[in-house]
C-alpha atoms as one frame of an Amber mdcrd trajectory, in Angstrom:
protein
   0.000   0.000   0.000   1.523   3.059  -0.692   0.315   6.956   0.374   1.521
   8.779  -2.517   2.154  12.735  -2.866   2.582  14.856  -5.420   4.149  17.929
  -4.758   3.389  20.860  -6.548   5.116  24.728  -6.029   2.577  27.734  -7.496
   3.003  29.307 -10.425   5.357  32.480 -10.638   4.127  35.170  -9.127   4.306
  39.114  -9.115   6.850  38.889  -6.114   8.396  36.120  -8.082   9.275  38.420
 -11.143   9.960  41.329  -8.755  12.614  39.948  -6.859  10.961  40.185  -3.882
  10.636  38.537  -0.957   7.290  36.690  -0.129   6.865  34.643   3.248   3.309
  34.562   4.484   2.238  37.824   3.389  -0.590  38.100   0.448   0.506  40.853
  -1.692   1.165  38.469  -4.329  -0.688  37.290  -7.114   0.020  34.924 -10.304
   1.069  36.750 -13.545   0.074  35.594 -16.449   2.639  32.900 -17.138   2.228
  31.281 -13.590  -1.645  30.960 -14.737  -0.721  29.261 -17.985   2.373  27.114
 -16.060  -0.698  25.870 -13.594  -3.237  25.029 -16.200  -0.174  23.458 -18.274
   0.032  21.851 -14.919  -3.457  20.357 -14.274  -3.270  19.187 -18.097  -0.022
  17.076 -17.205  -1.876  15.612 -13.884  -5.148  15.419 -15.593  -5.667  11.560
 -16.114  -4.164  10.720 -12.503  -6.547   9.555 -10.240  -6.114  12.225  -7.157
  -8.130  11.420  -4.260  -7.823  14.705  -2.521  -6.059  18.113  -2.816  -4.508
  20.347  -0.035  -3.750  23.477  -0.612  -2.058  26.707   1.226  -4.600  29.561
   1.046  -2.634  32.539   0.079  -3.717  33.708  -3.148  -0.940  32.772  -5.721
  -1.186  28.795  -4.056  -4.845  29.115  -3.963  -5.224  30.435  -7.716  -2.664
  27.234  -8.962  -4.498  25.029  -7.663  -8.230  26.369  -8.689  -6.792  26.552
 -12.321  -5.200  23.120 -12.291  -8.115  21.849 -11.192  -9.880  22.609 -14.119
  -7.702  20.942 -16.297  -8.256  17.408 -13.913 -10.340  14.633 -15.396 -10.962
  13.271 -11.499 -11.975  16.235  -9.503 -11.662  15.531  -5.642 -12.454  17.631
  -2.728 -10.201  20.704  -2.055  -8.897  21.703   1.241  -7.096  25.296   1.814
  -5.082  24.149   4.771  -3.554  27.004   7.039  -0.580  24.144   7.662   0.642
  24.683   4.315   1.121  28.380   4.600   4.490  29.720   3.589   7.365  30.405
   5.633   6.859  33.803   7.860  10.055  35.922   7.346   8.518  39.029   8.995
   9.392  42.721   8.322  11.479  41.016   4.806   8.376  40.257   3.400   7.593
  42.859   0.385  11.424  43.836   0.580  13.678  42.871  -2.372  16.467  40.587
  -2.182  18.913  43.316  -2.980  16.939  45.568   0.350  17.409  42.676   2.475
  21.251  41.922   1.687  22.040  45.514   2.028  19.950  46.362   5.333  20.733
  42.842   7.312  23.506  41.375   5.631  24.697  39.310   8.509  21.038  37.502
   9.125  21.007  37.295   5.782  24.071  35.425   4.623  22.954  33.494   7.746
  20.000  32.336   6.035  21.777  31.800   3.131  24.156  29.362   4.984  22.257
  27.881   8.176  18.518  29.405   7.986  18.113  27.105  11.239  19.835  29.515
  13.352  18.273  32.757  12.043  16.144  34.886  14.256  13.996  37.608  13.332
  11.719  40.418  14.597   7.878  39.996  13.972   5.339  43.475  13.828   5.233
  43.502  17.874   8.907  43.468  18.077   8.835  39.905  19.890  12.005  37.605
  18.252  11.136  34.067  16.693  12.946  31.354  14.577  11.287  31.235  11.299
  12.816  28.095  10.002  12.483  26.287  12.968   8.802  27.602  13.498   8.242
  26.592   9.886   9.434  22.911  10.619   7.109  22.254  13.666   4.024  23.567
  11.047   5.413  20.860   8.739   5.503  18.013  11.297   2.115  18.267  12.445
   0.734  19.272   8.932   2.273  15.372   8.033   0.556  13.974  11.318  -3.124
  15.033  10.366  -2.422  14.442   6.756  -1.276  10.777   7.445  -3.783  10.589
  10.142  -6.276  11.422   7.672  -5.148   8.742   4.972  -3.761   5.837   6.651
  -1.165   3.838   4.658  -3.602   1.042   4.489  -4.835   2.221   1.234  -3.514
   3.232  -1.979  -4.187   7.215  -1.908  -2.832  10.079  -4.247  -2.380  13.309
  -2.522  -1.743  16.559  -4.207  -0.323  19.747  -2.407   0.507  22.694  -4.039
   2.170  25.423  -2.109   5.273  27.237  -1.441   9.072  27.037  -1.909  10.476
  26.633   1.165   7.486  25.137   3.418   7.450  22.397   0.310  10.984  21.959
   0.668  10.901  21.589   4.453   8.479  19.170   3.792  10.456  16.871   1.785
  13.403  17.258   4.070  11.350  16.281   7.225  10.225  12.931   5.495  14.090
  12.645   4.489  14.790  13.190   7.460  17.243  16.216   6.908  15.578  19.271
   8.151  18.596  20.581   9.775  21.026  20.400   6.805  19.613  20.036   3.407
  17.364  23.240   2.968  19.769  24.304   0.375  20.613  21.050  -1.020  17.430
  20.998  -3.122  15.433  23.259  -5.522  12.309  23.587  -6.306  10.655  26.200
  -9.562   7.463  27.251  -9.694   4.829  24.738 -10.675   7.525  22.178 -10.656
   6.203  18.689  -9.361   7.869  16.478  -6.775   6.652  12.841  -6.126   7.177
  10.794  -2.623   5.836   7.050  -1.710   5.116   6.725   1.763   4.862   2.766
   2.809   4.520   1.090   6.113   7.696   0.208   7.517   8.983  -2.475  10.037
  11.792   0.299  11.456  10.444   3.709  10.648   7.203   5.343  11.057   7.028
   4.651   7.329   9.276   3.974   4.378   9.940   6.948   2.399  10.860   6.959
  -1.603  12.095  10.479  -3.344  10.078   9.177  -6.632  11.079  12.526  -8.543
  12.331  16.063  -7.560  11.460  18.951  -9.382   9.943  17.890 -12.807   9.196
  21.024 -14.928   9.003  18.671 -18.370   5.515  19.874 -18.667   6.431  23.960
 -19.386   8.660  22.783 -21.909  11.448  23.259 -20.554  13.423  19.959 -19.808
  15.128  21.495 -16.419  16.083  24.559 -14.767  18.356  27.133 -15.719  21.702
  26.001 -14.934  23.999  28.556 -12.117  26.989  29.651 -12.627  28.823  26.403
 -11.367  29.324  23.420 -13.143  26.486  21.100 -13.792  26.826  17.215 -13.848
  23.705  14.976 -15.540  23.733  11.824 -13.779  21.626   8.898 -15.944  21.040
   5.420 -14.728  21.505   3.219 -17.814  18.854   1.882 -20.056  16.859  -1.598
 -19.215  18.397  -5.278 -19.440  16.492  -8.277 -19.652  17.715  -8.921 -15.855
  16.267  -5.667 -15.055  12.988  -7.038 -16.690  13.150 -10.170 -14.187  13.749
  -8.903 -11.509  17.316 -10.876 -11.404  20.227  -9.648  -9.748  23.059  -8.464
 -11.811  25.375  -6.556 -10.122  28.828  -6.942 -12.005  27.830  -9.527 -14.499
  28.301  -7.501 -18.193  24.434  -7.696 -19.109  23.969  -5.420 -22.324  20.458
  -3.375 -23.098  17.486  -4.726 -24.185  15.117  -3.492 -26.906  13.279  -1.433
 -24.462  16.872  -0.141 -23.404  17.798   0.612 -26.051  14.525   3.040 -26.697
  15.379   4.318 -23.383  19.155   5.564 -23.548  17.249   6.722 -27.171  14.765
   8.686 -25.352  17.187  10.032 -23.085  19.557  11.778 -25.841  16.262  13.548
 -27.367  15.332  14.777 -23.812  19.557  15.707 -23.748  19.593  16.774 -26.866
  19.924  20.904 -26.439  22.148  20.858 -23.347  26.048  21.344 -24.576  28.212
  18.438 -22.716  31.446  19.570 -22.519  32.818  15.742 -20.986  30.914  12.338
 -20.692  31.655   9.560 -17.989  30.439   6.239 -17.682  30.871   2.696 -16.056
  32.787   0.236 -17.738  30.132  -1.985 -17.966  28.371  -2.266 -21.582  24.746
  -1.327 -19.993  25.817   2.016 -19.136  28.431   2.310 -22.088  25.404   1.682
 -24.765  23.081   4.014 -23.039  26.455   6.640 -22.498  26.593   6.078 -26.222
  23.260   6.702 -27.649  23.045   9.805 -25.623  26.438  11.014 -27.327  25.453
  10.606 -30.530  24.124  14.023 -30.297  27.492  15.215 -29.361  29.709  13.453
 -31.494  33.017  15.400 -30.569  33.078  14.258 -27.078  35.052  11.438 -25.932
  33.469   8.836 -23.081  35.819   8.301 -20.466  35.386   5.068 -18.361  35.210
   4.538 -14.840  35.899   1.758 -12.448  34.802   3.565  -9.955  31.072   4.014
 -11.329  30.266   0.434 -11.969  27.746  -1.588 -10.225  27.570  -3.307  -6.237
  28.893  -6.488  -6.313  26.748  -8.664  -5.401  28.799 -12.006  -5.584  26.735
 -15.013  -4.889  23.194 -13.666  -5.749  24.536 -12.526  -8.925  21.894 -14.032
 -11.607  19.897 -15.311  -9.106  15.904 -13.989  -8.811  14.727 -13.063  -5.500
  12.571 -15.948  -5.009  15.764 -18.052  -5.306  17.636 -15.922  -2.827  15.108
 -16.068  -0.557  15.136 -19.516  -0.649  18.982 -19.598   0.099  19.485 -16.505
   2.372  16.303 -15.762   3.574  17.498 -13.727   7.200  20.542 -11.953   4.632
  17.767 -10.739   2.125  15.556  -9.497   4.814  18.066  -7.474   6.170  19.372
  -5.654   2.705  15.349  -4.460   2.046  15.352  -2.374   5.702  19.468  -2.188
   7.056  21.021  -2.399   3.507  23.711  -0.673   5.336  23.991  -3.720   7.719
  24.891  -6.576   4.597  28.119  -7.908   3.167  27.241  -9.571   0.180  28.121
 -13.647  -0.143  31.685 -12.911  -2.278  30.240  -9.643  -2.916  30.520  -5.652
  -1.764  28.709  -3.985   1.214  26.853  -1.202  -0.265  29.113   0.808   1.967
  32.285   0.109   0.309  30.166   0.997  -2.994  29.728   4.434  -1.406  32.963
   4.695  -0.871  34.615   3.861  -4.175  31.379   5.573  -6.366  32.140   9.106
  -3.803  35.423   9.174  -4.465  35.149   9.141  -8.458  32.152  11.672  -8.272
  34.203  13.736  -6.115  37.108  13.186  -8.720  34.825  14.050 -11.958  33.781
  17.370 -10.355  37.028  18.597  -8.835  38.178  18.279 -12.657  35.106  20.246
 -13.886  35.158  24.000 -14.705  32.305  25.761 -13.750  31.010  26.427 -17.383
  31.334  22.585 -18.131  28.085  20.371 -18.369  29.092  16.935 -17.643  27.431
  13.285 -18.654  27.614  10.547 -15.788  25.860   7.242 -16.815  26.398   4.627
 -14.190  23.387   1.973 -11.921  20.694   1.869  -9.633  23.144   1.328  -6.519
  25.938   3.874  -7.690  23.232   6.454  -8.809  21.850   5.823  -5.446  25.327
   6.327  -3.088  25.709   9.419  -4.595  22.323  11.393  -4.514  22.222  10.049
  -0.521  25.546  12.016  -0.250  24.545  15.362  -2.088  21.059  15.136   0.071
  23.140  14.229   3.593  21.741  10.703   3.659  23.907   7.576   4.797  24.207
   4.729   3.178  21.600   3.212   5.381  19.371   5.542   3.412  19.421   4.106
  -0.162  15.981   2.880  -0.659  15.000   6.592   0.116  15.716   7.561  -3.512
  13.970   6.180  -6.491  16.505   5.513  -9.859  14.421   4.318 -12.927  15.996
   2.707 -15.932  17.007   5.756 -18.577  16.320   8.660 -15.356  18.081  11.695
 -15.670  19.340  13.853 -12.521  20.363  17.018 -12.236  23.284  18.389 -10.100
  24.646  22.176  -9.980  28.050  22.169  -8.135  28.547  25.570  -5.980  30.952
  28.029  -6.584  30.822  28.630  -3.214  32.569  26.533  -0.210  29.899  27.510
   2.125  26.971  26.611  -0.133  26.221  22.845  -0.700  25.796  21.775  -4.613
  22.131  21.188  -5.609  20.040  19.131  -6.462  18.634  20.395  -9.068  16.519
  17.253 -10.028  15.631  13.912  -9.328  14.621  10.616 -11.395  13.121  12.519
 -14.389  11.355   9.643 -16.902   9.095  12.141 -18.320  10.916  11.608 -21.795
   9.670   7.949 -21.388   5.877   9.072 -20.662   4.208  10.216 -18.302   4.805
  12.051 -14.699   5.680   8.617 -13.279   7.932   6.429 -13.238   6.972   3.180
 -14.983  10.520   1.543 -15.558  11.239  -1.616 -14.304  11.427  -2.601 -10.402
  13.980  -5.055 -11.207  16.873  -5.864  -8.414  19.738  -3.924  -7.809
């Protein structure tokens, strides 16, 4: 059973285009792009079966979602929910970003760095934490919500709302509300998808199904910073994949519908310049490396040892049916503590952190920041590496979703005190549809 959300941030707005700073105030309303990005919006979501719809009341939320709506083929009750309100940043709301750097530059680069520890003034002079504030309104907005629609059920929630209360939100389910706020990004109407599941350890599994998906404005993804930017694909399907049989380091080539994926992956690549191209050694992520090259025909792959997939020794080839038959206690434990198994002759998925960091790490240091970058490695390197840009562990793996052909988007910071971003997560759109339909085959 699975409780699943779709995330969506409002159109852009007259503060938006302004520059200015919004927080909880309602001065501003949707231009008209942000009401053709929200009924582009509802046309995207329009044949998914949504069972209800939550949305923050301020008038540029409220007006996304009441033009979205009209685009939906199910139309399910609406509920303008005062948890969902945007973060309150006080006496900076209305003030541009250039005001607020030049009349509070220390809180400011503050809240640029740690906006945990920020403190501000509201209109009776009385101090408060906004961010911290904000994350208690996300934490018991998630407790009625949940409470509301147990995980007994299959449900589809939508929320649309704000930047940072929608990013909090993500980061409280992660886990990570102390740390990641500026790890992730989120552009207005984009859509953000997480599976919430029972769980035997947790209050529930969570799964980052996709972060940030703007495929339906037209553009593929955001405009890139000024830092380099890395596009990190998970190669195309096998016929293992297919089965749901364990590969790991056996050389298992692309399949026809692989193939049609690494293809549909170089037209969604197409316009972006790649300046250098990495990929595992292996021939699944070579072939789909390939095919998305052939649009840049000038750039050399360069191979990596350090990209290619867990070992998983003895389950190699086997289904899970036939592990579970063999290592029933060891199979158990890699679906919740993956963190906690050595593989039979095989890698701990720690040790493939370790080796898959240390060539990411060694790709970017050798990046200048007007260089694009291809990285085409596997579900458990993909994996290692987005846990590490979002401050997971590598007890956290199953907290990130990597379909066959996905494309993710990093932007590496120009600036040591700034983490990189995350610009996007798991996009399949170029295969159809918002969500991911590749296959769930084994690691």
């Amino acid at each position: 059973m699975t409780l699943r959300l779709l995330l969506v941030r409002h159109g852009l707005s007259s503060f938006n285009l302004e520059g200015r700073i919004q927080g909880r105030n309602d001065l501003s309303t949707l231009t008209d792009e942000g009401r053709q990005q929200s009924i582009e919006t509802g046309k995207f979501l329009s044949e998914l079966p949504i069972d209800a719809i939550y949305s923050s009341p301020l008038q540029r939320a409220a007006k996304t979602t009441e033009n979205l709506i009209e685009e939906l083929r199910y139309k399910p009750e609406t509920i303008f929910d005062e948890g969902l309100l945007e973060i309150n940043l006080g006496s900076w709301s209305g003030m541009t970003v250039n005001d607020v750097k030049d009349n509070f530059p220390e809180i400011y680069q503050l809240w640029k760095t740690r906006p945990e520890e920020i403190v501000l003034d509201d209109k009776n002079g009385h101090k408060f934490k906004p961010f911290i504030e904000l994350a208690s309104q996300v934490r018991e907005f998630l407790m009625r919500l949940i409470k509301l629609h147990p995980l007994d059920k299959d449900k589809t929630i939508l929320i649309v709302a704000h930047n940072a209360i929608l990013r909090c939100l993500i980061l409280e389910l992660l886990g990570q509300q102390k740390q990641g706020f500026r790890r992730l990004q989120l552009d207005n109407t984009s859509i953000s998808v997480i599976n919430l599941k029972p769980s035997l350890i947790r209050p529930y599994q969570v799964q980052l199904e996709c972060l940030n998906n703007t495929t339906h404005l037209g553009s593929t993804v955001s405009k890139k910073n000024h830092g380099a930017r890395l596009l990190l694909v998970r190669h195309g399907e096998t016929n293992w994949n297919r089965e749901s049989r364990f590969q790991g380091q056996i050389d298992i080539p692309l399949n026809n519908n692989g193939r049609t994926q690494a293809k549909a992956a170089k037209s969604f690549l197409t316009n972006f310049k790649i300046n250098r191209a990495f990929s595992s050694s292996m021939s699944r992520s070579r072939q789909t490396a390939e095919s998305i090259l052939e649009c840049h025909p000038d750039i050399d792959l360069e191979l990596k040892e350090g990209l290619i997939e867990i070992g998983h020794g003895l389950w190699e080839g086997k289904l899970e049916s036939e592990i579970k038959a063999e290592w029933p206690d060891l199979l158990k434990t890699w679906q919740i503590e993956p963190e906690k198994v050595q593989m039979p002759e095989g890698e701990s998925i720690c040790e493939v952190w370790s080796r898959s960091i240390k060539c990411w790490e060694e790709i970017c240091s050798n990046l200048n920041p007007k260089e694009t970058a291809l990285v085409v490695a596997h579900d458990a390197v993909n994996k290692t590496i987005l846990c590490h840009l979002l401050g997971l562990s590598p007890a956290d793996i199953w907290m990130v979703k990597q379909g066959n052909g996905c494309v993710n988007v990093i932007d590496i910071s120009t600036d040591s005190n700034q983490p990189d971003v995350l610009t996007s997560l798991n996009l399949t759109s170029h295969q159809g549809g918002l969500l991911d339909r590749t296959a769930e085959g084994a690691l």
